[in-house]
C-alpha positions as CSV (number, residue, x, y, z in Angstrom):
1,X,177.2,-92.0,111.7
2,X,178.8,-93.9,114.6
3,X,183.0,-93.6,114.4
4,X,184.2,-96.7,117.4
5,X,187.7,-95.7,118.3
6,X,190.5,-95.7,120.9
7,X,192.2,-92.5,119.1
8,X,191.8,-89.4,120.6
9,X,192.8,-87.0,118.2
10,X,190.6,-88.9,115.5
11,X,187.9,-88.5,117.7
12,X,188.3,-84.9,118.3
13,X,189.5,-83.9,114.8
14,X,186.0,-86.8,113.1
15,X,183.3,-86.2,116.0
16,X,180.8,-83.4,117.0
17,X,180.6,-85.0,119.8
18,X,182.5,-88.0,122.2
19,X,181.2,-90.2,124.3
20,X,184.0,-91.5,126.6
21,X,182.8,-94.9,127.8
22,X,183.9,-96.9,131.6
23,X,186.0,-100.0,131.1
24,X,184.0,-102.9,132.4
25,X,181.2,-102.7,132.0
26,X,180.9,-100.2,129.4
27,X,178.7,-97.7,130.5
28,X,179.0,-94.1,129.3
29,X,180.8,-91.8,131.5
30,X,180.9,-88.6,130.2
31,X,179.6,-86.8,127.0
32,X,181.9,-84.2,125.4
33,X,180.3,-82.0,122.5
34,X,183.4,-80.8,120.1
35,X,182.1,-77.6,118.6
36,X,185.4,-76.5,116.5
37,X,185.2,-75.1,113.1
38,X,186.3,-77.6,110.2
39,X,188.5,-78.4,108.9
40,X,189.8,-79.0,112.0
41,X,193.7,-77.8,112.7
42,X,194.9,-80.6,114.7
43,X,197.5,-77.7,116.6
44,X,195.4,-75.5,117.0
45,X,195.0,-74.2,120.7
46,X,191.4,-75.3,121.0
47,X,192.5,-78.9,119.8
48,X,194.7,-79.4,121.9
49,X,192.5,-78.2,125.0
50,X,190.0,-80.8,124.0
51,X,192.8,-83.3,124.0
52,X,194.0,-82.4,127.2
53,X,190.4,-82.5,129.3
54,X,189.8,-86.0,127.6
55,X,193.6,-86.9,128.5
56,X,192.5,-85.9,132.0
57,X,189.1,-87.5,132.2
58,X,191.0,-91.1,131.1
59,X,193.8,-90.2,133.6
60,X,191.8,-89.7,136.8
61,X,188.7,-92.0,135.8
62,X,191.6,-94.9,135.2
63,X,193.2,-94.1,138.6
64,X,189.7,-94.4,140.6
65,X,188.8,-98.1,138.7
66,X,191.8,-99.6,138.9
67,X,194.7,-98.1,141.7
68,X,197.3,-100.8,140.7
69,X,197.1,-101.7,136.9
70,X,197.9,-104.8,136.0
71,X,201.6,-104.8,133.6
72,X,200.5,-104.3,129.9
73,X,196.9,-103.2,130.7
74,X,195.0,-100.5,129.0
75,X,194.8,-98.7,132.3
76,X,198.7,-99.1,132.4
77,X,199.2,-97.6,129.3
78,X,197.1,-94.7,130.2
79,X,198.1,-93.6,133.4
80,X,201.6,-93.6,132.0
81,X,200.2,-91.0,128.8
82,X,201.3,-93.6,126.6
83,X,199.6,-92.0,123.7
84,X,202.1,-93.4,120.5
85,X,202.3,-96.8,122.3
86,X,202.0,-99.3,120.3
87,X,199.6,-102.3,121.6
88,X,200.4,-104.6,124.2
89,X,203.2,-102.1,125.5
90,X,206.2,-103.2,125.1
């Protein structure tokens, strides 16, 4: 089964394993195999490290394709950890 999304903590908490895609084009970047138990405990500490590497991955991988983000882009609201934002940012 493929699962498409731009949630992480779906991702982590559906997936045995993430593929984190580039922007343009999309390419696959990096391949992240999630092997926690299920169900999966969304606070637990192991979630939340997988959270935080793929947090960091977006972070640094947005910052090298795109240095000065264009207002309301998805590299804008990434760099800026908006994680609840809702879509354009407001």
């Amino acid at each position: 089964m493929l699962l498409v999304t731009h949630d992480i903590d779906e991702a982590i908490y559906m997936s045995d394993r993430i593929l984190v895609m580039t922007q343009a084009p999309g390419r696959i970047d990096r391949e992240i195999d999630i092997d926690l138990a299920r169900p999966r405990d969304r606070t637990s500490d192991s979630f939340l490290r997988f959270r935080s590497e793929i947090l960091e991955h977006l972070h640094f991988a947005g910052k090298a394709a795109d240095v000065h983000p264009k207002k309301g882009s998805w590299n804008e609201a990434m760099l800026s950890n908006s994680l609840n934002a809702t879509w354009p940012p407001v």
